[in-house]
C-alpha positions as CSV (number, residue, x, y, z in Angstrom):
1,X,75.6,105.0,91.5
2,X,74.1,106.6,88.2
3,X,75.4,110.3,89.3
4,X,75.6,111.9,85.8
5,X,79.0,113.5,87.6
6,X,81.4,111.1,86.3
7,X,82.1,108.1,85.0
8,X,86.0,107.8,83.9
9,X,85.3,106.8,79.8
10,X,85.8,108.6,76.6
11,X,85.4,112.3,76.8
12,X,84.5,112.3,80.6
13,X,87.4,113.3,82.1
14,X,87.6,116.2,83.7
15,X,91.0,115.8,85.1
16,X,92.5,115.3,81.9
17,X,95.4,113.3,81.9
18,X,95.6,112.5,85.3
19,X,95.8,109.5,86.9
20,X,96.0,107.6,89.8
21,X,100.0,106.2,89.7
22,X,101.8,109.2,87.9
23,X,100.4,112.1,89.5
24,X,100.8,113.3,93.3
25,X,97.3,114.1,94.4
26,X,98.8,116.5,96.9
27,X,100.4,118.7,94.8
28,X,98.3,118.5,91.5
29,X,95.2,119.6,91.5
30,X,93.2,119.9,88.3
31,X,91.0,123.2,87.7
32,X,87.5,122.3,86.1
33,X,85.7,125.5,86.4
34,X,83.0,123.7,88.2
35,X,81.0,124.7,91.2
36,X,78.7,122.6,93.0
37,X,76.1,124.2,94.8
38,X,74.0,123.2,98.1
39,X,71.4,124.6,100.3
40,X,71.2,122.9,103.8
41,X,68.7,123.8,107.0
42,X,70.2,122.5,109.8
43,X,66.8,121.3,112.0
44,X,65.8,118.9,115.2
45,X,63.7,116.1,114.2
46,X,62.1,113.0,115.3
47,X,63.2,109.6,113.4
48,X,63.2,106.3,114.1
49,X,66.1,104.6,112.2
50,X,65.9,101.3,113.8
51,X,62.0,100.9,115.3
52,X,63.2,103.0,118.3
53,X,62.2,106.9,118.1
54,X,64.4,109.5,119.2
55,X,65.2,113.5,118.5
56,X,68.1,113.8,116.5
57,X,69.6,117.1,114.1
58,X,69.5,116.6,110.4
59,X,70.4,118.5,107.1
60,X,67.1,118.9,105.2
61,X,65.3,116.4,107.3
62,X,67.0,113.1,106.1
63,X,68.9,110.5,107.3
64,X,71.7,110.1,106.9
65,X,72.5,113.6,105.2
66,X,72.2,114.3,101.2
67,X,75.2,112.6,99.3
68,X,77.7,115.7,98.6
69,X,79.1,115.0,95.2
70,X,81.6,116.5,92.7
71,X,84.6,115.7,90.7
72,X,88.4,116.3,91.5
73,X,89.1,119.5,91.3
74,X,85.4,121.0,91.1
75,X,84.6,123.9,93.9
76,X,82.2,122.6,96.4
77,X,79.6,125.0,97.9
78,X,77.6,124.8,100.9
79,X,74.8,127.4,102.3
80,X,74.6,126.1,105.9
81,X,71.2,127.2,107.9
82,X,71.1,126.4,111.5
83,X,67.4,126.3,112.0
84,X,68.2,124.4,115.9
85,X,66.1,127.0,117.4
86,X,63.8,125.1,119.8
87,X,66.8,123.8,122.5
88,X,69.3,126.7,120.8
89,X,72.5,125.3,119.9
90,X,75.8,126.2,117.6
91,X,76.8,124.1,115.0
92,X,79.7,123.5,112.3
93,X,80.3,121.0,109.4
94,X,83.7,119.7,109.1
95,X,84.4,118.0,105.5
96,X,86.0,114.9,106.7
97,X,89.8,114.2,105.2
98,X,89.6,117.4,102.6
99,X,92.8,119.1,103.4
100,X,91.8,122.3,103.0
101,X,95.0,123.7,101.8
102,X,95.3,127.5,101.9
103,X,91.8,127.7,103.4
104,X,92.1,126.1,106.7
105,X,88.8,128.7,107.9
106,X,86.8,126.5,105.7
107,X,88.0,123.1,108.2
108,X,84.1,124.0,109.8
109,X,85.4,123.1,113.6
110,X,84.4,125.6,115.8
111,X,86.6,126.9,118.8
112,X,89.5,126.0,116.5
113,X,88.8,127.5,112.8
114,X,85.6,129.4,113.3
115,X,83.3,130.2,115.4
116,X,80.0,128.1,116.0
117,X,77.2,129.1,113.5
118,X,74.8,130.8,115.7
119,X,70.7,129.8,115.6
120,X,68.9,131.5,113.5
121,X,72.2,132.1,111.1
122,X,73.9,130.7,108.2
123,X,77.9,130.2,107.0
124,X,78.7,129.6,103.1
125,X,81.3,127.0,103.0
126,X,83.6,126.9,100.0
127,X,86.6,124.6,99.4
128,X,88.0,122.8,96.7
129,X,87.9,118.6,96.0
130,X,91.5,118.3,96.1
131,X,91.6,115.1,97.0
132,X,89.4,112.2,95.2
133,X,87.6,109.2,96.4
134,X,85.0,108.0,99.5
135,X,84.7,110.3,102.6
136,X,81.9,112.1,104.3
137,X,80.9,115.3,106.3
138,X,79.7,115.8,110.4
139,X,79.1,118.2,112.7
140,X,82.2,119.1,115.0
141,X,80.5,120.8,117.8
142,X,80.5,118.9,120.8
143,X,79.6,115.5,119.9
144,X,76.1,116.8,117.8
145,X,77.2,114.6,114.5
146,X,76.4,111.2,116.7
147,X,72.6,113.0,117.2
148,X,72.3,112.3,113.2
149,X,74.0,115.2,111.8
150,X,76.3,113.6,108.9
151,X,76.4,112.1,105.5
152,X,78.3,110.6,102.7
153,X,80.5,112.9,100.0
154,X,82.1,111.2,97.4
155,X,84.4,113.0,94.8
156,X,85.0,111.2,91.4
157,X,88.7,110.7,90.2
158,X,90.9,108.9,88.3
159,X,90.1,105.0,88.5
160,X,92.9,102.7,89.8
161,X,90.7,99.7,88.7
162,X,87.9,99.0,86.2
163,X,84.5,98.1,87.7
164,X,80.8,98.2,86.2
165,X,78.9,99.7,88.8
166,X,79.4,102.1,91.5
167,X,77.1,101.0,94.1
168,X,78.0,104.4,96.4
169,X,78.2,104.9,99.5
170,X,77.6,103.0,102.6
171,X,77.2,104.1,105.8
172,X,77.7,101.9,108.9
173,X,77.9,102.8,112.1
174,X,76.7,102.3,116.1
175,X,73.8,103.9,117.0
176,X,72.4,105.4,120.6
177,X,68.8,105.5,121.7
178,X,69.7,108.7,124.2
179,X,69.7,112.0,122.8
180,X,73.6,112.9,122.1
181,X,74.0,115.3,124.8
182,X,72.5,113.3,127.2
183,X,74.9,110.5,126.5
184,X,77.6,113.1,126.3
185,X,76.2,114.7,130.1
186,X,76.2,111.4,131.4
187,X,80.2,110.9,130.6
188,X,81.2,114.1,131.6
189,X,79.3,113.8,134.8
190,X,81.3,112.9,138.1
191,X,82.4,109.3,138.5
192,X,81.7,108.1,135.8
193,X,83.1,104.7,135.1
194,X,84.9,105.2,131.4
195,X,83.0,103.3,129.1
196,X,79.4,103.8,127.4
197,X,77.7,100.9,125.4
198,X,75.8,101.5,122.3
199,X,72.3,101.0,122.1
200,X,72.0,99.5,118.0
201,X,73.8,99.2,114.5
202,X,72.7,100.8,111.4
203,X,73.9,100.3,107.8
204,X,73.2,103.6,105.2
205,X,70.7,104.4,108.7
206,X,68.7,101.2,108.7
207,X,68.3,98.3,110.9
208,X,66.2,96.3,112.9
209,X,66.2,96.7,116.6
210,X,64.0,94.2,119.2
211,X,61.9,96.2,121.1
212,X,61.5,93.9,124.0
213,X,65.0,94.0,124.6
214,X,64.5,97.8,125.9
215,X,63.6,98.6,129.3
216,X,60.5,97.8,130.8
217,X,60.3,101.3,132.2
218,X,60.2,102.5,128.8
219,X,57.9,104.2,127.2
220,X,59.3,105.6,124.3
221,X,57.5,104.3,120.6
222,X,59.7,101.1,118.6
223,X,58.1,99.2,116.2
224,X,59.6,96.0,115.0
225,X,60.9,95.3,111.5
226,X,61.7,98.6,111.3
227,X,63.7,97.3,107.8
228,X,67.1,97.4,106.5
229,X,68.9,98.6,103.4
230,X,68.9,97.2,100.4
231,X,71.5,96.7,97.4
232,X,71.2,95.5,93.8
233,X,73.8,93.3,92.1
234,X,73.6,92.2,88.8
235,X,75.3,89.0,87.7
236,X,78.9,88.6,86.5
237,X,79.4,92.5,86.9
238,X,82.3,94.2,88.9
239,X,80.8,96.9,91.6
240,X,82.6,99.3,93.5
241,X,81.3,99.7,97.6
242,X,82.8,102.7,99.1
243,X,82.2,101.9,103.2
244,X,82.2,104.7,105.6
245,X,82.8,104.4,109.5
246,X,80.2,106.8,110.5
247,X,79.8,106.0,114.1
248,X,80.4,107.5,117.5
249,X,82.7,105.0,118.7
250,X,82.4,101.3,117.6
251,X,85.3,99.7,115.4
252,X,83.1,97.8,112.7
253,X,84.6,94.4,110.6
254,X,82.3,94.6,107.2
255,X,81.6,91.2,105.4
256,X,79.6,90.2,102.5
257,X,77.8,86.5,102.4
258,X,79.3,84.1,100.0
259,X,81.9,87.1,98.4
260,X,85.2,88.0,98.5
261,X,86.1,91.9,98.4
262,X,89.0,93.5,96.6
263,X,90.4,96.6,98.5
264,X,91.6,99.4,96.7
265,X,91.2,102.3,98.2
266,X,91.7,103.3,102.6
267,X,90.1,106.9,102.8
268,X,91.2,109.2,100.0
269,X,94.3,107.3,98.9
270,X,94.2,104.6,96.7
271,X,96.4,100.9,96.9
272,X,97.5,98.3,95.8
273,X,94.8,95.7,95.1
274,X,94.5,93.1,97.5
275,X,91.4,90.2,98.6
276,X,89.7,89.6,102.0
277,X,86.8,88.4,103.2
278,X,86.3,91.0,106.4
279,X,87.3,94.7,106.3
280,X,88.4,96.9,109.4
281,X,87.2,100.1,110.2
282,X,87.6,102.2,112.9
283,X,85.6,106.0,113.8
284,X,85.9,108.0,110.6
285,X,88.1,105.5,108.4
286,X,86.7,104.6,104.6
287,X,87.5,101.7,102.7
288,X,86.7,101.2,98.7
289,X,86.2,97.6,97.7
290,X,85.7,96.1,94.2
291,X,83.2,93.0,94.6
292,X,82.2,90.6,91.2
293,X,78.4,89.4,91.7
294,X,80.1,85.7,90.9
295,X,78.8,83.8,93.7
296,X,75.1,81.8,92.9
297,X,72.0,82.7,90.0
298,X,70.7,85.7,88.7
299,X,67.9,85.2,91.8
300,X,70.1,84.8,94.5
301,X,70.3,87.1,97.4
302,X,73.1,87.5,100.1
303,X,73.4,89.8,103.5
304,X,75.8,92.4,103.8
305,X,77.6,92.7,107.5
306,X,78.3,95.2,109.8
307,X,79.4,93.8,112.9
308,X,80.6,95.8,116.2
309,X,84.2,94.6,117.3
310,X,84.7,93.0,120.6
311,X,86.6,96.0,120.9
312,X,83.9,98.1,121.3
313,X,80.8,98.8,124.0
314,X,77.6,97.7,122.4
315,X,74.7,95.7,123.5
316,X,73.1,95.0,120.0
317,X,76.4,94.8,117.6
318,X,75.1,93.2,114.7
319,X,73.5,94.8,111.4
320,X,72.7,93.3,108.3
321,X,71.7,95.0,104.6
322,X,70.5,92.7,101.9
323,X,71.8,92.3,98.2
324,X,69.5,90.8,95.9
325,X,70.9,89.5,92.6
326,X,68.3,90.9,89.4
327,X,65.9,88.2,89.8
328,X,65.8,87.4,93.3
329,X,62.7,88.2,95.5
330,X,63.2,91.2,97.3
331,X,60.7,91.0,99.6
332,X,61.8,87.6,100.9
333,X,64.8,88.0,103.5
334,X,68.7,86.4,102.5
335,X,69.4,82.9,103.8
336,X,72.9,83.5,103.5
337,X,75.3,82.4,105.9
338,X,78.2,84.6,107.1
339,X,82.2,84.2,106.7
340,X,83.6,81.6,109.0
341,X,85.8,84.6,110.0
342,X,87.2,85.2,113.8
343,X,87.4,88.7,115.6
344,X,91.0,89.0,116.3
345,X,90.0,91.2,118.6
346,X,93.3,93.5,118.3
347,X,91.1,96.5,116.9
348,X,93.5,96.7,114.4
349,X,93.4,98.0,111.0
350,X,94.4,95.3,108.0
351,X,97.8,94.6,108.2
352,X,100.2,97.6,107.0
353,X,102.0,95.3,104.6
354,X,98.6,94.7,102.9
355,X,98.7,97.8,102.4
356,X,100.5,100.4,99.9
357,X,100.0,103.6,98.1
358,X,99.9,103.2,93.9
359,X,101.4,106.3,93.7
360,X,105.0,106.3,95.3
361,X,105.8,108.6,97.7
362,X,109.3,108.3,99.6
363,X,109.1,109.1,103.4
364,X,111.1,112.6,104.4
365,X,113.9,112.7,107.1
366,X,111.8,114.4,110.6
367,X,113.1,117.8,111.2
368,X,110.8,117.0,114.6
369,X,110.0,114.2,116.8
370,X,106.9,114.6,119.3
371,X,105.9,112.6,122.3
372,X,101.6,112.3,122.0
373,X,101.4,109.7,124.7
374,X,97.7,109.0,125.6
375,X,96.1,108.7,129.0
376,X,93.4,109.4,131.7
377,X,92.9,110.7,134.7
378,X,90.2,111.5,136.9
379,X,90.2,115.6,138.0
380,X,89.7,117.5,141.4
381,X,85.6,117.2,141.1
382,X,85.9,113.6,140.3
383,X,85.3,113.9,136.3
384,X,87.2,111.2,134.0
385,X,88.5,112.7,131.0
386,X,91.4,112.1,128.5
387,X,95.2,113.2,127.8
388,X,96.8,113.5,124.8
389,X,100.4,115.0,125.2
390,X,99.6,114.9,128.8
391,X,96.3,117.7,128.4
392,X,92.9,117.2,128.7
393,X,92.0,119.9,126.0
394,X,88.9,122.0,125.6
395,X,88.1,124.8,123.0
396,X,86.4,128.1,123.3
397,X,83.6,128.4,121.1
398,X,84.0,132.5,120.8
399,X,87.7,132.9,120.3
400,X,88.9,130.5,117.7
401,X,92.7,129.3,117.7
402,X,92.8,130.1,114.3
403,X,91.7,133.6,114.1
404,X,93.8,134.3,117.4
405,X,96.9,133.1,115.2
406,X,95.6,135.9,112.6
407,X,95.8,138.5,115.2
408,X,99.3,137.8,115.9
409,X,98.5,135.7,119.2
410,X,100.6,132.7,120.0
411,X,100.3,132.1,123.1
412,X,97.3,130.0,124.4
413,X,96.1,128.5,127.5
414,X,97.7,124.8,128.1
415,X,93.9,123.3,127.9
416,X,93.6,124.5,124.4
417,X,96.7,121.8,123.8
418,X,98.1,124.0,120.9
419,X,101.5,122.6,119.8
420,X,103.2,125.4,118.0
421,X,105.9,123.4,115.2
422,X,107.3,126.8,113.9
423,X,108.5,125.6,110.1
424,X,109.5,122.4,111.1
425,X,108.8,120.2,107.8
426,X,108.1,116.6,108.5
427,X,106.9,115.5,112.3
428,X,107.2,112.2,113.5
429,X,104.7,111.1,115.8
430,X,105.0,108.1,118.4
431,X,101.4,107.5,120.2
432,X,102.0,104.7,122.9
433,X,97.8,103.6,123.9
434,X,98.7,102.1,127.7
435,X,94.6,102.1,128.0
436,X,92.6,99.3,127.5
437,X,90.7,101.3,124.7
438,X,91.5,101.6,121.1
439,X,91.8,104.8,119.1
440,X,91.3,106.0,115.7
441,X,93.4,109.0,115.3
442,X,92.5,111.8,112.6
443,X,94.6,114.0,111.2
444,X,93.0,117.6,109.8
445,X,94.7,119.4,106.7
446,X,97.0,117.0,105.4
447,X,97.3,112.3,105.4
448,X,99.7,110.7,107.7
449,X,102.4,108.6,107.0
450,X,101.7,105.0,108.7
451,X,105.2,103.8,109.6
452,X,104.1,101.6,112.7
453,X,101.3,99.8,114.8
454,X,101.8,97.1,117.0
455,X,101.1,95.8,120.7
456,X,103.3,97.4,123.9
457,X,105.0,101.0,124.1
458,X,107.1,101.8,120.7
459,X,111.1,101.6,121.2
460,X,114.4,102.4,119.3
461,X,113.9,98.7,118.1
462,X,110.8,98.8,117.1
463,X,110.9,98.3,113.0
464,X,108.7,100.7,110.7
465,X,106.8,98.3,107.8
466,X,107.9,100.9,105.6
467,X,109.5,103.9,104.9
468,X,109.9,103.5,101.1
469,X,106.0,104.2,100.3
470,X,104.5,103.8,103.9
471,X,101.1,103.8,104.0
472,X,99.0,107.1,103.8
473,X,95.6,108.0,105.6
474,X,93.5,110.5,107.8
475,X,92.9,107.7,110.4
476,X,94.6,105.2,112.1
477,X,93.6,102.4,115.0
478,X,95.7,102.6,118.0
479,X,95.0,99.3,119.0
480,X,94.5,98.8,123.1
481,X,97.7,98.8,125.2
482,X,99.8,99.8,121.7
483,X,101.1,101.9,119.7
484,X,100.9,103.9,116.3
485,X,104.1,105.9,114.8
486,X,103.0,108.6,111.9
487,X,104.8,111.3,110.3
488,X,103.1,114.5,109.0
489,X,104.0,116.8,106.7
490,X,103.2,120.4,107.9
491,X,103.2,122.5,104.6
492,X,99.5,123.6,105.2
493,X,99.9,126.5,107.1
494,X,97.3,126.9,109.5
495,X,95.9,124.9,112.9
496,X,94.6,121.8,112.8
497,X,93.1,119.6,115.0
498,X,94.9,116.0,115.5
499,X,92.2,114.1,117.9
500,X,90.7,110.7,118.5
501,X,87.2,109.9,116.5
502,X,85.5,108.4,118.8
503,X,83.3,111.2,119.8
504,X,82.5,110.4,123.7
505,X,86.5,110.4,124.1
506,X,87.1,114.2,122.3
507,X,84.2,115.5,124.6
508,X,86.3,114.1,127.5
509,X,89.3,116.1,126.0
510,X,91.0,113.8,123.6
511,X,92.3,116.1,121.1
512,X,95.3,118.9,120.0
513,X,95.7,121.6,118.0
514,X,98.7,121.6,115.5
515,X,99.8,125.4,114.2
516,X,102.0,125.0,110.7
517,X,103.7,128.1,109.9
518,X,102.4,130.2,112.5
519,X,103.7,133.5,110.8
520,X,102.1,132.8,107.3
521,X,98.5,132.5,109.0
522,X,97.8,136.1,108.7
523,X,98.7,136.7,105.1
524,X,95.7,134.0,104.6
525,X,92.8,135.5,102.7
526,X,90.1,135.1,105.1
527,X,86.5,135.9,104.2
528,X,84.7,138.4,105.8
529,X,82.2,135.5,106.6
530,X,84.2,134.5,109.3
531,X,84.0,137.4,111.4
532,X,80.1,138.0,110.6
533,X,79.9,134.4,112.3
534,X,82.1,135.2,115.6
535,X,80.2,138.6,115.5
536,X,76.6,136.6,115.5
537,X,77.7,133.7,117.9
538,X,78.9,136.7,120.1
539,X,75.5,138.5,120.1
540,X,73.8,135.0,120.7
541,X,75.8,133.9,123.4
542,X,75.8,137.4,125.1
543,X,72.0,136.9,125.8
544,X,72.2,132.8,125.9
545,X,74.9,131.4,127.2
546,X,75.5,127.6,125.3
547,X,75.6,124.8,127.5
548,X,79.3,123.8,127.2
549,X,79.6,120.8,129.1
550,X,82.4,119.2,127.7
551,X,86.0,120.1,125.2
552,X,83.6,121.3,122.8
553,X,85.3,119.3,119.9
């Protein structure tokens, strides 16, 4: 990736002396004085990713959205235009794993820390890059970022391990052929049976799909050999691939022909080097990988994997991406032959003790310990939907949690699943998963601590892998009839939503709202932007009301 941003050599270090094992990325942050700037429309648009065409919503017509790039520490800037005008719809860009600290009105989720950006509006979104590494950004109104509404954002850092080439970022992710809210209409609608199946696979947005396998009865246009991405290696060099989960629901196990990865980084927190042949990720996850182009001649060529977990409901689960070697032919397809690598079919991330932070952090004594059980239940007019804490939750787009907090209100209806921790300092979660579904959990405004994951409820006896230097992360798998146990640390005053990824699942009500510090939310210094956008999705929804079918997350 030749960004003219950063590479870490000689004089290019913004960060100064920084690094990646002395330094605590969550309480230093250096100041560079930068800004990076963006202008976004926000428009409805016909693609057709894999052969099949649909409508989907996109930031300045591409697909996936631009690559958001800074260094630690730089400002990031973002005009967002929402030009959805022809069906009328809010929207909001959350910038996925970013903490956010002292800014939580900059989150971009509406019903929780603003309001929706009306049609025909804009919001200015500005946050730091305290954090560094791989993530991305969506849409967090309804389930609008599986229409097409997200891309990659990498921010450059201190290096934990040398590499040559930064390939960037790679998108995978399952991919439907229905518009998103007609998918998201069809789960929400009575008796429904609990699980929807993809229709595709798409790595960095590409694939090919077989057109005869659609439906006879339809019509819509899909050409064949749509295409699929394609990478450059260059012999004996180190590259750095920073994969990104960006689907609606699918776990996806990533594999490269004929090469072995080294991890070294799960979402923004870097680890201890280790090898694999397959990497795990759930809804929302990221995973950094250092691969050597050792494995034939200068004109080889070898596919890159995506493949849809057993785990998950898809009907075409397979995508491939092709990496030619300098001199191969790169209009002749790979003959490459994949890694002789079962699907354990847990849903499991990588093994926690694979796993560990480089820098050191020691795990706090809980001043709280909270139940978030999951479950499901069908309601009184026969609609399925999901508990977490025992609520199916569900926002309201035109009074935000967050700005209710700023008022001095605490006290919110039990569907908005607000739990309230006071100045408690360290949380323990235990999540028992009795459902036959996995999970992946994300935390807003701050990284978990991983202490457990395993099969069956969690008990007294269960063992944590670690509490000297447990993992860290913003998501986590739940694997099917499990268990997860995390502990947050709740110094970033605000609300925060603490939800499951897979986007049909927080439609159904699959999410919470965590307040830190309640009575330090209203010495925040919020902009005057914020009410200007409650004030416009007001006026708009006083003449339109939106159509609201599901939580709204």
């Amino acid at each position: 990736m030749d960004n003219g941003i950063n590479s870490e050599g000689p004089g290019n270090r913004p960060w100064g002396n920084l690094n990646v094992a002395n330094d605590n990325p969550y309480t230093t942050t250096p100041e560079t004085g930068v800004t990076r700037t963006y202008e976004w429309n926000i428009t409805r648009e016909t693609i057709a990713p894999d052969g099949y065409e649909k409508s989907v919503i996109l930031v300045n017509e591409q697909f996936p959205g631009p690559l958001i790039e800074a260094n630690w520490g730089d400002w990031i800037e973002v005009k967002v235009t929402n030009q959805i005008e022809d069906v009328g719809e809010g929207t909001a860009i959350h910038w996925h794993g970013l903490m956010q600290e002292g800014r939580p009105f900059m989150d971009g989720v509406p019903g929780v820390s603003q309001c929706p950006i009306a049609p025909g509006s804009n919001f200015t979104y500005r946050f730091q890059a305290g954090l560094y590494g791989t993530s991305w950004y969506h849409s967090h109104y309804s389930a609008q970022y599986s229409g097409g509404l997200f891309g990659p954002m990498v921010i450059h850092g201190p290096n934990s391990v040398d590499y040559d080439i930064d390939v960037g970022p790679i998108l995978v992710g399952d991919w439907w052929h229905h518009d998103y809210f007609d998918v998201v209409s069809n789960i929400m609608a009575p008796n429904f049976a609990g699980r929807s199946f993809s229709d595709s696979n798409l790595i960095n947005g590409k694939n090919n799909f077989n057109c005869s396998s659609k439906p006879e009865n339809d019509t819509t246009p899909c050409t064949d050999n749509a295409g699929v991405a394609k990478f450059n290696f260059q012999s004996g060099k180190t590259h750095r691939l920073r994969f990104i989960n960006s689907g609606s629901q699918g776990i996806e196990r990533i594999s490269i022909d004929g090469h072995t990865m080294t991890v070294i980084a799960n979402d923004f927190v870097p680890i201890q080097p280790y090898n694999t042949t397959v990497v795990t990720l759930g809804v929302g996850q990221r995973t950094d990988v250092i691969v050597t182009a050792d494995a034939g001649a200068s004109d080889s060529s070898y596919w890159l994997r995506a493949n849809l977990t057993s785990c998950s409901g898809a009907l075409a689960p397979d995508a491939v991406a092709a990496i030619f070697y300098e001199d191969a032919d790169i209009n002749a397809e790979p003959t490459s032959t994949p890694w002789d690598v079962a699907d354990p079919g847990n849903c499991a991330n990588d093994a926690l003790e694979d796993t560990v932070p480089l820098f050191s952090i020691e795990l706090p004594e809980p001043t709280w310990t909270q139940h978030m059980d999951i479950g499901t239940f069908i309601n009184k007019t026969g609609h399925f939907l999901w508990t977490f804490g025992g609520v199916a939750a569900r926002v309201d787009y035109n009074n935000p949690t967050l700005l209710q907090a700023a008022q001095g209100n605490f006290t919110f209806a039990e569907e908005m699943n607000v739990i309230n921790f006071g100045t408690n300092s360290s949380i323990r979660l235990i999540i028992n998963n009795p459902t036959k579904a996995p999970h992946p959990i994300h935390a807003h405004g701050l990284n978990m601590f991983i202490l457990a994951d395993g099969p069956g409820n969690y008990s007294d006896n269960t063992d944590f892998v670690r509490t000297s230097n447990p993992m860290r992360r913003d998501v986590q798998n739940v694997r099917p009839e499990g268990h997860i146990v995390v502990q947050l640390e709740s110094n970033n005053t605000g609300v925060w939503p603490f939800h499951c990824h897979i986007a049909w699942h927080a439609s159904s009500g699959f999410f919470s709202q965590f307040m830190f510090n309640p009575d330090g939310i209203a010495d925040l210094d919020f902009p005057d932007s914020i009410q200007e956008t409650c004030n416009d999705w007001g006026s708009y929804t006083g003449s339109e009301a939106p159509n609201q079918i599901d939580s709204g997350l």
